[in-house]
DRENKOL-562631 format. One line per 10 residues: for each residue x negated, y, z of C-alpha. Coordinates in nm, 3 decimals. Example, Ala and Ser with C-alpha at 12.3 -4.5 7.8 and 13.67 -1.06 7.14 Angstrom:
2
-1.230 -0.450 0.780  -1.367 -0.106 0.714
END
This chain:
539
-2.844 0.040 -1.069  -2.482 -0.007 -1.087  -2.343 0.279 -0.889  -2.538 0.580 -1.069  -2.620 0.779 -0.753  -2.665 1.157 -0.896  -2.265 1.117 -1.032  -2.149 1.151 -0.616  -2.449 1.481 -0.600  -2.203 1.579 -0.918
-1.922 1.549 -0.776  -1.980 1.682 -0.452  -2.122 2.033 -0.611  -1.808 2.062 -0.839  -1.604 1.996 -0.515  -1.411 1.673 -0.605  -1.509 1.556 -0.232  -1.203 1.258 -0.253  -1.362 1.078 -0.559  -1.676 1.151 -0.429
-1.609 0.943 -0.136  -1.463 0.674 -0.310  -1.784 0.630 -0.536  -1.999 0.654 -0.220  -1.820 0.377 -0.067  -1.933 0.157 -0.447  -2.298 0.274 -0.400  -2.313 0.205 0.001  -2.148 -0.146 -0.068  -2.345 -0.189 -0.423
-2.641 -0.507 -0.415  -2.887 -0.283 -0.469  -2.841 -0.052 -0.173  -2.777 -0.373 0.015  -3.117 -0.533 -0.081  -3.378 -0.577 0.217  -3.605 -0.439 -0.019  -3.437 -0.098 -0.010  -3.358 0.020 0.285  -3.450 0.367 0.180
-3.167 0.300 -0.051  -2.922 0.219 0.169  -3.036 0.525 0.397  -2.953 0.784 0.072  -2.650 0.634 -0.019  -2.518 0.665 0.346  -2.619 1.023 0.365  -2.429 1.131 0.047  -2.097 0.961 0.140  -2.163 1.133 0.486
-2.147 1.418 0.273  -1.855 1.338 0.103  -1.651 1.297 0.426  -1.778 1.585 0.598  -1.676 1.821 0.278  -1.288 1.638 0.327  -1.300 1.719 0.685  -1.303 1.374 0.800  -1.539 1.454 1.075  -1.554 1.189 1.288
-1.624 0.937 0.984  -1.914 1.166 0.897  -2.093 1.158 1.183  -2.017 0.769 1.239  -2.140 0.719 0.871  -2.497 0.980 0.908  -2.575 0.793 1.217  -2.562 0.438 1.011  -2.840 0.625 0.770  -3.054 0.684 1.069
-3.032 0.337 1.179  -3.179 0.234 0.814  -3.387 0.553 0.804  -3.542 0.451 1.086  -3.673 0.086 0.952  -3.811 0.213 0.630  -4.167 0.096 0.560  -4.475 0.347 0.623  -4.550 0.352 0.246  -4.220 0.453 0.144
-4.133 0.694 0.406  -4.290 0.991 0.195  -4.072 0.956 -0.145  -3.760 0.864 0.083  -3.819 1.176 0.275  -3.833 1.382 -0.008  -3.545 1.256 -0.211  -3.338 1.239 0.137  -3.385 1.657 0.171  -3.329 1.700 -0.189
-2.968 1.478 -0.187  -2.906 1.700 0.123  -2.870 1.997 -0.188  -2.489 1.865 -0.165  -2.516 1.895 0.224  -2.238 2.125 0.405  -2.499 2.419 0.384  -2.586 2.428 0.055  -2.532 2.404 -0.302  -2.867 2.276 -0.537
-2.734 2.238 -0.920  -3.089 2.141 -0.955  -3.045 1.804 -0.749  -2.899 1.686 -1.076  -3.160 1.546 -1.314  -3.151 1.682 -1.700  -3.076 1.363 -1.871  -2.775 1.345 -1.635  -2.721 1.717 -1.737  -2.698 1.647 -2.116
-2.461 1.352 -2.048  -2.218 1.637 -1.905  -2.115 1.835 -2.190  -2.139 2.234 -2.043  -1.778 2.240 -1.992  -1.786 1.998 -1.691  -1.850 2.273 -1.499  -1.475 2.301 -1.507  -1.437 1.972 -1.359  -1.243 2.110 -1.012
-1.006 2.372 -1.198  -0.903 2.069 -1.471  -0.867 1.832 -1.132  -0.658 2.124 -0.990  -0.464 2.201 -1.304  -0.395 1.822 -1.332  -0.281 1.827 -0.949  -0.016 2.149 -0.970  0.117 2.026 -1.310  0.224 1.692 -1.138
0.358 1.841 -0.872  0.543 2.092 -1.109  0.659 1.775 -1.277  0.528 1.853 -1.605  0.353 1.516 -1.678  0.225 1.565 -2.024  0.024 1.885 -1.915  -0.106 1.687 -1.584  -0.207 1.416 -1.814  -0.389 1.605 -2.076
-0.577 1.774 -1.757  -0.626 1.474 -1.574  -0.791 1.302 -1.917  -1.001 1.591 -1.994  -1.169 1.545 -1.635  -1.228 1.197 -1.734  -1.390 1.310 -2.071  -1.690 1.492 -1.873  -1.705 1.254 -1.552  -1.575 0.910 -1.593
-1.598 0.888 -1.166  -1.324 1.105 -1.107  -1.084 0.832 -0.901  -0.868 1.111 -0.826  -0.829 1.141 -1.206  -0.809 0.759 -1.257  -0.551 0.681 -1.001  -0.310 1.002 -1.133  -0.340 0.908 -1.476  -0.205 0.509 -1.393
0.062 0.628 -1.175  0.143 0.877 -1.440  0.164 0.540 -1.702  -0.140 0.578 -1.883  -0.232 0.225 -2.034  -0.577 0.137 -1.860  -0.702 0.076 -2.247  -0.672 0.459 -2.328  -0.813 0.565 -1.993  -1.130 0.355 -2.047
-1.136 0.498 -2.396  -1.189 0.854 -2.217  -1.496 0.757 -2.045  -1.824 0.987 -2.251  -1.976 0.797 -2.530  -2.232 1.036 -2.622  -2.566 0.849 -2.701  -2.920 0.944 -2.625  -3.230 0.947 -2.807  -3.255 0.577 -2.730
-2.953 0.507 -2.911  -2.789 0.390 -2.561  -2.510 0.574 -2.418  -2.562 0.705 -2.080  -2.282 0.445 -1.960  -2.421 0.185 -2.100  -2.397 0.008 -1.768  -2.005 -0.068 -1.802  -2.076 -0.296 -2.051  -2.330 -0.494 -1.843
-2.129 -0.443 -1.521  -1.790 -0.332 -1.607  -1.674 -0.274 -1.217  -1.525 0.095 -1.358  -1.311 -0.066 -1.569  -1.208 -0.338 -1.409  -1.115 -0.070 -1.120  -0.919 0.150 -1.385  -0.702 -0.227 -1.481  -0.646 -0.263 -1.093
-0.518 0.080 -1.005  -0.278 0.007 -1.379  -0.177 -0.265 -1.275  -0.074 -0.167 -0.914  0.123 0.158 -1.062  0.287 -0.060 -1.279  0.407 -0.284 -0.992  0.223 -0.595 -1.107  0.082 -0.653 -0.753  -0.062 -1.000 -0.844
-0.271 -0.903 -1.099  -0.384 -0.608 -0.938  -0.447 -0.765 -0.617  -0.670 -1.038 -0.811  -0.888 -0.732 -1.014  -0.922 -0.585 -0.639  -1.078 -0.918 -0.488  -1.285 -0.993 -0.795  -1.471 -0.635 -0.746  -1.439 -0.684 -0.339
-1.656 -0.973 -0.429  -1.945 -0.735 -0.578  -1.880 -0.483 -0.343  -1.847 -0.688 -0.005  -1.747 -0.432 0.307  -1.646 -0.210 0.031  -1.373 0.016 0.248  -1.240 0.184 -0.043  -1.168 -0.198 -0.164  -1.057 -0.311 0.144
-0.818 -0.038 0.222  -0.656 -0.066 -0.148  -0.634 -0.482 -0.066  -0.449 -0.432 0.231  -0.207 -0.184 0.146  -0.137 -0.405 -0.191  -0.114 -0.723 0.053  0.141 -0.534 0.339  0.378 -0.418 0.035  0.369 -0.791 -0.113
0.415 -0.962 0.223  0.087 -1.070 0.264  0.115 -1.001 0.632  -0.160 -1.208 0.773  -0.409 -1.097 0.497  -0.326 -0.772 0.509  -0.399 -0.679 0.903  -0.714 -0.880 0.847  -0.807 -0.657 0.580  -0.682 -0.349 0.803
-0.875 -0.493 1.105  -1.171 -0.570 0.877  -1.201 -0.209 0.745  -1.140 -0.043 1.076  -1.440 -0.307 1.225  -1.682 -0.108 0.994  -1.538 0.249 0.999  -1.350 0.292 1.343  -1.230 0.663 1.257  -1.029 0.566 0.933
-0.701 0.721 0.893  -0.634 0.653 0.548  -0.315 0.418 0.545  -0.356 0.359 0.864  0.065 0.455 0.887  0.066 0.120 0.640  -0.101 -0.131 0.916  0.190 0.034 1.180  0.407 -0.044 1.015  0.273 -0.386 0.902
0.207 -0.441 1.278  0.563 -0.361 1.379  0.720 -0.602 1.187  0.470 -0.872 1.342  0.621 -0.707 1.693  0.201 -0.671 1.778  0.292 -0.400 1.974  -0.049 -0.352 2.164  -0.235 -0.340 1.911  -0.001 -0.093 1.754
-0.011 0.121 2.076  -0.438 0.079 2.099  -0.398 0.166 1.690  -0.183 0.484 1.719  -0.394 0.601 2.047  -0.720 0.557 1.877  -0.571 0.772 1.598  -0.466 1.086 1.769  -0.783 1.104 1.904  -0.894 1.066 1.560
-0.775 1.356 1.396  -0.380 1.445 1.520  -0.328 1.683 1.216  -0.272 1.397 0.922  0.002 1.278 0.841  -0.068 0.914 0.870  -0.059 0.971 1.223  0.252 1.112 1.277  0.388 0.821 1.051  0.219 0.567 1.310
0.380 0.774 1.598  0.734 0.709 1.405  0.690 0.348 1.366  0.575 0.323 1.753  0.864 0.528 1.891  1.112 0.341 1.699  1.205 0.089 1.950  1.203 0.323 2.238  1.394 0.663 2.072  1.545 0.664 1.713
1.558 1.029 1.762  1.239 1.080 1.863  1.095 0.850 1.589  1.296 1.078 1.325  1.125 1.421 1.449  0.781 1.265 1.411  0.851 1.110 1.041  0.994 1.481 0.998  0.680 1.570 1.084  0.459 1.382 0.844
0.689 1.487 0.589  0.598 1.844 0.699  0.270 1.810 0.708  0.257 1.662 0.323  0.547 1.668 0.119  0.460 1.406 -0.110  0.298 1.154 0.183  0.530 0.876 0.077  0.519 0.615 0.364  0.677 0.929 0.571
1.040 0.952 0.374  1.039 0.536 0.393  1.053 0.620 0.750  1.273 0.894 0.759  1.479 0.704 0.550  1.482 0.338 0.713  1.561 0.567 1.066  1.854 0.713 0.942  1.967 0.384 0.802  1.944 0.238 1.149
2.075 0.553 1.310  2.429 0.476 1.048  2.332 0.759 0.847  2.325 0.619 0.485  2.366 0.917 0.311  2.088 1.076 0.441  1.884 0.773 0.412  1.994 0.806 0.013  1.828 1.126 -0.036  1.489 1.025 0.190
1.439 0.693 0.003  1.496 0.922 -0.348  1.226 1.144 -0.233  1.004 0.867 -0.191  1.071 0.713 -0.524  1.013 1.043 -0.747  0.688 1.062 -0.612  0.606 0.692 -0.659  0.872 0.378 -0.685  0.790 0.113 -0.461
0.977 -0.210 -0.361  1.074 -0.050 -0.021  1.195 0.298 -0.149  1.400 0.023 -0.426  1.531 -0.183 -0.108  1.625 0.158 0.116  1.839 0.275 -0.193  1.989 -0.075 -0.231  2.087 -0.117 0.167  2.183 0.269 0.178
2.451 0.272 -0.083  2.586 -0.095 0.059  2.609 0.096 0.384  2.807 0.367 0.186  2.988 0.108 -0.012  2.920 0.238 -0.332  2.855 -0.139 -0.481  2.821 0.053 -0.860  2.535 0.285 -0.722  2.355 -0.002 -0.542
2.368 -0.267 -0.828  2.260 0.001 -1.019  1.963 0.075 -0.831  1.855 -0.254 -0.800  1.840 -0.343 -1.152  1.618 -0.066 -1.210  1.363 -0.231 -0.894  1.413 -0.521 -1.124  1.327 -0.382 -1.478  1.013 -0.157 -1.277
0.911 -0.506 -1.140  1.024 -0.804 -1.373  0.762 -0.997 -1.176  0.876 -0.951 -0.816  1.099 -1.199 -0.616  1.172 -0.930 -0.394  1.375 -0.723 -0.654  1.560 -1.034 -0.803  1.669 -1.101 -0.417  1.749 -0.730 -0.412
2.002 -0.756 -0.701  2.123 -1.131 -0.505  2.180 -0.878 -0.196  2.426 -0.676 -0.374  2.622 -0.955 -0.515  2.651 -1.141 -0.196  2.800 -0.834 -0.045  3.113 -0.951 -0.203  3.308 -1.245 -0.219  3.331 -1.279 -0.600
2.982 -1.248 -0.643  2.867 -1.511 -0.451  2.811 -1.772 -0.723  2.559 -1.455 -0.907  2.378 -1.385 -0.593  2.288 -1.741 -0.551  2.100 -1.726 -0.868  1.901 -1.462 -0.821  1.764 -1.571 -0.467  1.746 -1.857 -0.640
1.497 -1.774 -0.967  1.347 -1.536 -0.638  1.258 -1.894 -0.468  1.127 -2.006 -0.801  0.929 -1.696 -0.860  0.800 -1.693 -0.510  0.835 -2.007 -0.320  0.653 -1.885 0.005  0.926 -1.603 0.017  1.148 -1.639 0.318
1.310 -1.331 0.284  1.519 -1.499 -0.012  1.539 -1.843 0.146  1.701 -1.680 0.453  1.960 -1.484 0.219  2.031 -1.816 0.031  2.085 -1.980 0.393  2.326 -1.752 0.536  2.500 -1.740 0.160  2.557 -2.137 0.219
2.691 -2.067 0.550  2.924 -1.813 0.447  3.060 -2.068 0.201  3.084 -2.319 0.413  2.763 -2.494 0.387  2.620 -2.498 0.710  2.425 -2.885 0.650  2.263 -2.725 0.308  2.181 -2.396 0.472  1.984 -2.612 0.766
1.798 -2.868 0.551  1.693 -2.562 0.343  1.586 -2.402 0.702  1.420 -2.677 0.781  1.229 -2.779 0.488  1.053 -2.368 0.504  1.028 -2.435 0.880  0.738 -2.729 0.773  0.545 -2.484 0.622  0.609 -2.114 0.742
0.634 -2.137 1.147  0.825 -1.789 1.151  1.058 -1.604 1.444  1.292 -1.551 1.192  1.364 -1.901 1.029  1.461 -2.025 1.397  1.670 -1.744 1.478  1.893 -1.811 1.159  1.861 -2.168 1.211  2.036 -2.100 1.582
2.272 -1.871 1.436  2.405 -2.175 1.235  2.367 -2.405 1.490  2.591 -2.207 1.698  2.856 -2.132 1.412  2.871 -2.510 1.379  2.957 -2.536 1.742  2.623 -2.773 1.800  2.505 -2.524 2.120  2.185 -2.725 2.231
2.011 -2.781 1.885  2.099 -2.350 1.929  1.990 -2.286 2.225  1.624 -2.485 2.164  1.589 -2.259 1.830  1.630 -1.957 2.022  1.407 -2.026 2.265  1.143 -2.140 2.007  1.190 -1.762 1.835  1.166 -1.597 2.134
0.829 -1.787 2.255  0.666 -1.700 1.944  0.791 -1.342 1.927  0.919 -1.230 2.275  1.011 -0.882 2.093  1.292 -1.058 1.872  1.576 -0.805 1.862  1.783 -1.061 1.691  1.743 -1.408 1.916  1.790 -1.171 2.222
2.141 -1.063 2.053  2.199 -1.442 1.969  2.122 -1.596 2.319  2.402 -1.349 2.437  2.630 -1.435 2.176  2.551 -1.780 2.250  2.618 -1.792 2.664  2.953 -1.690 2.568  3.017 -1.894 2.301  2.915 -2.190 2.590
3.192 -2.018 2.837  3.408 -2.063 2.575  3.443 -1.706 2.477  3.483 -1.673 2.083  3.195 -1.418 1.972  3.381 -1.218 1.664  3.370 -1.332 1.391  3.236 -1.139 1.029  3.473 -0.931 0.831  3.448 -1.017 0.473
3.459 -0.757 0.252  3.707 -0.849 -0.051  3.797 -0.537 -0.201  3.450 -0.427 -0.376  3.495 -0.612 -0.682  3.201 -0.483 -0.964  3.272 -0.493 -1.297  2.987 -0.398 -1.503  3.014 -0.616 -1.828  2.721 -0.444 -2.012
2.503 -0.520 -1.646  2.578 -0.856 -1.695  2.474 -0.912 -2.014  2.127 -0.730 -1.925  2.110 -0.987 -1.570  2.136 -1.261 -1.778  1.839 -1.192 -1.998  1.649 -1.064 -1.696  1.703 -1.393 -1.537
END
């Protein structure tokens, strides 16, 4: 069996309910629960991570997930209905009512040195020295759960986030053998999915999305419906600009667990951008009925309330925030809000809450676009260096760096560079492509900023590429080929803030009426020397 079964009974009577869940959602998506052969399988494994999510209060998953085991319960052969019975009351020893140590077999109990018993206090230890900020304690905590119970995710995923090296983690895992000479996890050898999980979860702390992404979908392949896996895939996919993948991983999740709330503040957001805005409305109703006291939820509200009341959208990422201090995706809010609202140096301190608890590429790109808005250029190239040395693989911090060049005339040469070697990292990225096209119009370009439009427009059909396309169709006075553009952004996304803006600009600019123009900002010179010798190797 690949998913040992009595580990979730473990960690459900130790009270480690969130790694619990995640290894019921391995055994309910394992082959061998998934067999026709064993229903009865299938019925257990259901029950336990109905257990799970009852114990973390996620009620309305519970029931949704104990009336799936009745469905298989129900279709279990005569002859085996006896045994299942009996082993379906004695899992239910990790049931809300009670707590059965016996549940766990004695083999299993020899494999967990007596000391395991300490499993929730080290968990807890781990938890308050992180948030104290003393890492090295958290660690040694965090490692000693590990030592007893290699299925503590909650361990797994602190420890990478906290930089442990996926080869010392793995090295935690027990060893002890038994009397047959075979250790009691003998089974990673043969299956290795633990491990290969521990590598994904480094590599995704470590900001090397592609690789983790790729260890992800290899075990989604074992695991098929996994939601654990699917929810991890998504999030990974929305942060890399995946888009399409990612809502279909979202949507695919939510298909087999409706009452999900975990990242569900991600897929807003995700669905925002893609201006999807009733599904986004259908996804934020369907999770206040849910369960209106999580955080994600309040994120979700944010992102819907945006367009209709900045304010409003600020008091309900305020919220999140208030609810849990370290959700991150709230402060990304709070902070891209008060970025829109012209508050930069509020947005500062937001996006530097988000990035103690966890540096991603948007806390990275808030900091960037916060201090330009403050024109501190120092602060800003500063910051998005760092992005780049946290992420030498990502296109998105090399544009990030381009951004902060560009935002001044003498560094126009540099930031055509880096959205070049962006391009080359990341060809499908039109993020860069449209930075590189409005640096070629700035300079004059306009014909190499349109047959680099036009060449993405082959192979992307995206709002955005026609809406800069028009805006450089109008700068070069050719109004029509603007006008069509325009149009052709608007039909695809009728929500398009910015071809709305340019169709204005652009009915003047056919009365004759000069729109004004872009001041360029000359006197924000840089002059890092050292930096420059560090970009160079970088690039």
């Amino acid at each position: 069996m690949e998913v040992p079964k009595d580990q979730i009974s473990t960690l459900l009577d130790q009270g480690l309910y969130s790694s619990a869940q995640m290894l019921g959602c391995f055994l309910v998506s394992s082959p061998a629960a998934n067999a026709e052969s064993t229903p009865h399988l299938k019925s257990e494994s259901l029950v336990l991570l109905g257990d799970a999510l009852f114990r973390e209060r996620e009620y309305r998953r519970a029931i949704h997930t104990y009336k799936q085991a009745l469905q298989y319960y129900k279709i279990i052969p005569k002859q085996n209905s006896t045994t299942t019975r009996s082993s379906l009351q004695s899992n239910r020893s990790s049931s809300p009512n009670s707590f059965n140590v016996s549940a766990i077999n004695e083999n299993e109990m020899e494999g967990i040195p007596s000391k395991a018993r300490n499993l929730q206090m080290n968990l807890l230890l781990g938890k308050l020295y992180r948030y104290a900020r003393h890492n090295r304690a958290a660690i040694a905590y965090y490692k000693e759960c590990l030592r007893h119970c290699p299925y503590v995710f909650e361990a797994i995923i602190a420890l990478a986030e906290l930089g442990t090296t996926a080869k010392d983690i793995i090295s935690l895992f027990p060893q002890t053998a038994n009397r047959s000479g075979k250790t009691p996890f003998d089974h990673f050898d043969s299956n290795r999915w633990l491990p290969r999980y521990v590598e994904a979860q480094c590599c995704i702390a470590s900001n090397d999305y592609k690789g983790g992404l790729e260890l992800f979908l290899d075990l989604l392949q074992r695991f098929p419906n996994n939601i654990h896996l699917l929810l991890e895939v998504a999030k990974v996919e929305a942060i890399i600009g995946k888009k399409d993948e990612a809502i279909m991983n979202f949507e695919k999740a939510r298909s087999i667990d409706p009452f999900i709330v975990t990242y569900m503040d991600e897929y807003a957001m995700l669905l925002k951008i893609k201006s999807d805005y009733s599904m986004l409305n259908k996804l934020v109703h369907d999770l206040l009925n849910i369960d209106p006291t999580r955080p994600e939820v309040f994120v979700a509200l944010s992102v819907l309330w945006e367009t209709k009341d900045e304010r409003g959208a600020l008091a309900y990422a305020e919220k999140s925030i208030r609810i849990d201090e370290r959700h991150i995706t709230g402060f990304i809010m709070k902070g891209n809000l008060l970025l829109a609202m012209k508050q930069p140096d509020a947005a500062v301190s937001a996006f530097r809450n988000a990035q103690e608890l966890r540096p991603d590429i948007r806390s990275y790109q808030g900091l960037v676009h916060s201090y330009l808005a403050l024109s501190k250029m120092k602060e800003a190239l500063y910051a998005a260096r760092e992005a780049m040395k946290a992420m030498p693989h990502s296109a998105k911090a090399l544009k990030l760096v381009g951004d902060v060049h560009a935002s001044n005339s003498g560094g126009r040469e540099k930031a055509k560079k880096f959205y070049e070697s962006a391009l080359r990292l990341e060809p499908g990225y039109l993020g860069a492509a449209l930075a590189l096209a409005e640096l070629h119009v700035i300079e004059g370009r306009n014909g190499d900023a349109v047959s680099l439009l036009e060449r993405y427009l082959k192979d992307w059909a995206d709002d955005s590429l026609h809406v800069k396309l028009a805006q450089v169709f109008a700068a070069t006075n050719m109004l029509q080929e603007a006008l069509s553009h325009y149009q052709a952004a608007l039909r695809m996304n009728p929500q398009n803030e910015a071809a709305k803006k340019g169709l204005e600009r652009l009915e003047k600019q056919m009365k004759g009426v000069d729109p004004d123009a872009p001041e360029d900002d000359e006197d924000n010179e840089v002059d890092d020397a050292d930096g420059d010798q560090e970009e160079a190797e970088l690039l």
